[in-house]
N, C-alpha and C positions, 0 to 999 in steps of 0.2 A: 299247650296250643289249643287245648277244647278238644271237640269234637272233629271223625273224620270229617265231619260235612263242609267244616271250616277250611281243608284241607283241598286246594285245589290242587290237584292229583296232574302228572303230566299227559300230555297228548299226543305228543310226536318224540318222543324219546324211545331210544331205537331207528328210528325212521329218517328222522333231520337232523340229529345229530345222535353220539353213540350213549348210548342205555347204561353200559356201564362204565361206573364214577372213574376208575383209575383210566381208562380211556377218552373219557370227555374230559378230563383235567388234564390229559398230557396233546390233547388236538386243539384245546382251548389254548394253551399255554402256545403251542406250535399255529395256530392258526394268528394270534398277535404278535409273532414276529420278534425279531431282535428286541431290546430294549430301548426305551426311545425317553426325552425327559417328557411326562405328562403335564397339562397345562389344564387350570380348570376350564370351565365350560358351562355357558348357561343351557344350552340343549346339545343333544346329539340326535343324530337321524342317519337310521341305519337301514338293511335290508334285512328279512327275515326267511329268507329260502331255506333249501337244506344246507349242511354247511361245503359240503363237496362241491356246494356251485357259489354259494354267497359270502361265506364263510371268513375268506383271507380279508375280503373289504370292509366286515364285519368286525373284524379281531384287529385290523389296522387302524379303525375307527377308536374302538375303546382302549386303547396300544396310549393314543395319544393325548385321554382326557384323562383327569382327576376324576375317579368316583368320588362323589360323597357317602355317608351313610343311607342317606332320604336321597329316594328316586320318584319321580313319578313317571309311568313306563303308558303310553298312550299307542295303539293300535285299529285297524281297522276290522269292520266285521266281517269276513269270509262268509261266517255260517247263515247272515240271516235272523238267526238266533237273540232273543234278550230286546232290552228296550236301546234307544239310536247313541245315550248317552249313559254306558254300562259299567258302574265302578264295581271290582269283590270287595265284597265290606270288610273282613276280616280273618282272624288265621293268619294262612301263609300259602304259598306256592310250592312244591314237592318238587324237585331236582334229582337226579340219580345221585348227586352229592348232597343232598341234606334239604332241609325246608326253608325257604328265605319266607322271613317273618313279614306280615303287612302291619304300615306305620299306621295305627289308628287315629291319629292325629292328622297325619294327614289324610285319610279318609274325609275325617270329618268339613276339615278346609273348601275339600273338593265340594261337598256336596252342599256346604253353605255357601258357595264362591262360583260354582260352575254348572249347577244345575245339574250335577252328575245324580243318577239312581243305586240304589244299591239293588244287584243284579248279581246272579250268578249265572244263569244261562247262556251270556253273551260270551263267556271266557273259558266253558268249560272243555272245548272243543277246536278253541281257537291257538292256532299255535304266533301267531307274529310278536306274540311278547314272550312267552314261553323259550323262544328262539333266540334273543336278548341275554336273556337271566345269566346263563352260565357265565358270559364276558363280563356282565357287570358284578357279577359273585365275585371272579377272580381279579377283577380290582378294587374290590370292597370287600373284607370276610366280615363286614360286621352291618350288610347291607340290608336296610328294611325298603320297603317299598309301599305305593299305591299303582293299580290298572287300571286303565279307561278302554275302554272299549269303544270307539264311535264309528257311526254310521250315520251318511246324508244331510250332512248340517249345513246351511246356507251360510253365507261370508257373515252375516251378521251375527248367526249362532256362534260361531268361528271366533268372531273379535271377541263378543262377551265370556267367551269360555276361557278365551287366552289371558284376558286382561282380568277375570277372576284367578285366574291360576298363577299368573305375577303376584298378586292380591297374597296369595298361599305361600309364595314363595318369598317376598318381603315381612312376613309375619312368624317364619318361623325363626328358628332362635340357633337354625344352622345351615351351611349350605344345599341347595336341593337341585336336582342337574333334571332338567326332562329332555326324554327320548321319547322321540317317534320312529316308530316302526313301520317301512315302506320300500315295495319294491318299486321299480318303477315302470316302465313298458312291458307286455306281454304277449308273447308267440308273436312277434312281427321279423323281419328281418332285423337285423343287425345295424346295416347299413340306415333303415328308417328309423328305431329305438334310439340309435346315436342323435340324430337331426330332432327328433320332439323330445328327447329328456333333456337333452340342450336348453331347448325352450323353459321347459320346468324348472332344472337348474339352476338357470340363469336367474330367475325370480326368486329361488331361495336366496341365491347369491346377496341378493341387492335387497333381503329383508322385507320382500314384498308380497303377504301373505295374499294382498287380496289380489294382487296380480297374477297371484300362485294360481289359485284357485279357478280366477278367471281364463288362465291358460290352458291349465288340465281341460275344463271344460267343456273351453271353445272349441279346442283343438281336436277333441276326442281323446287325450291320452290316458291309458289305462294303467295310472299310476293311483297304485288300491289306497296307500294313505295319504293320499292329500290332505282330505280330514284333519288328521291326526297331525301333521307338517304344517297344515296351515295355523292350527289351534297354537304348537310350538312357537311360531315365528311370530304370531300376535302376541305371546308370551314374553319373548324373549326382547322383542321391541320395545315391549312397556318398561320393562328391566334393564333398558339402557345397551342393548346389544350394538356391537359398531362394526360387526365382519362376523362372516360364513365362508369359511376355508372349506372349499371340496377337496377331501384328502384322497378319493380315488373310487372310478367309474369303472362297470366292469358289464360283463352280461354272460349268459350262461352259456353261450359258444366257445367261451374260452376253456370251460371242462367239458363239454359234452364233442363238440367240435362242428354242430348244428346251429350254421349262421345264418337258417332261414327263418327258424323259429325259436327266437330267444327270450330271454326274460332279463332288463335292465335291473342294475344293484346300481347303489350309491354310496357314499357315509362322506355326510359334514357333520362339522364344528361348528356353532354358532358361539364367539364369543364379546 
């Protein structure tokens, strides 16, 4: 694997979900639910909370998709941290179950194809993809990966990213599923989170990144990957995508029991 440095090391393990491996494999396993037949999937788009709040919508999510081997795993930046369009160039990612390798191939796709940088700051601290990993480990054990990190890109950054990364995804020589990683409203009521994720939604629904985007915007909604959701669905468009199945809506009132300040999950299927 090289050096530790190559090695991004976890950051909310313990915290978001549990530290130790025989515990995160039997809450991973328990958080996706009965068995269900998986279908593949050109993107997924999930929430990245802890898993005691986002977690079941999470696991229901990847419950229903075919992992491939190649992922590419696209988040927003929390920290501030790193440059706006943040790939780890290589190594791997550290799990409390073992290190999931990065695809260097696709690395490199990304950064000829999407303007990506190779960056480690943006991801070192950042948990919304870190959050991911363990669900798509245990539907893939032979899972490699690429990270994106982005922050504040305009609809236009947006199209050229997504319709590079179709670009990567037609070129390789197996299938590759992107996830975005997004929660959606924050600290509002319940009752208001329901009415503007609606709104959001609904534009993921109908494959409409730039209406996505233009909605989050307009409207105020503090849905942190839009980014990252919008880049997916100009992806997945280009790629011949014909339906986005919202498999289930949720908010952190439903575990905390706090319906004045909650925090909106999601998880679709684009296929």
């Amino acid at each position: 694997m090289g050096t530790t440095e190559m090695v991004r090391e976890p950051a909310v393990a313990g915290r978001f979900y549990p530290g130790d491996p025989r515990r995160l494999r039997a809450e991973v396993a328990e958080l996706m639910g009965p068995a269900v037949e998986p279908r593949p999937a050109l993107a997924l788009v999930g929430p990245h909370a802890g898993y005691v709040y986002s977690g079941a919508i999470l696991g229901e999510t990847y419950a229903r998709t075919v992992v491939p081997p190649r992922v590419v795993l696209m988040c927003p930046n929390h920290t501030g941290l790193g440059v706006p369009r943040s790939l780890w160039p290589d190594g791997g990612w550290r799990l409390p179950t073992g290190v999931v390798p990065v695809d260097e191939d696709l690395v490199a796709g990304l950064r000829e194809h999407c303007g990506a940088q190779l960056d480690r700051a943006a991801h070192r601290r950042e948990h919304a993809i870190e959050v991911h990993l363990p669900f798509a480990l245990a539907r893939q054990p032979r899972l490699r990966i690429a990270a994106l990190c982005l922050a504040g890109l305009d609809v236009e950054t947006c199209r050229a990213m997504g319709e590079g990364l179709a670009r990567v995804v037609r070129d390789s020589d197996e299938p590759v599923l992107l996830v975005a990683s997004t929660d959606m409203s924050h600290y509002i009521s319940a009752e208001d989170a329901a009415v503007l994720d609606r709104l959001a939604l609904e534009r993921v629904q109908a494959l409409d990144p730039e209406g996505l985007l233009r909605t989050v915007r307009g409207h105020g909604i503090s849905m942190c990957g839009v980014v990252p959701t919008t880049v997916a669905l100009f992806a997945a468009r280009a790629l011949g995508a014909s339906e986005a199945e919202l498999v289930r809506y949720g908010n952190s009132g439903e575990r905390s029991g706090d319906y004045d300040r909650v925090v909106g999950y999601a998880g679709v299927l684009v296929r």
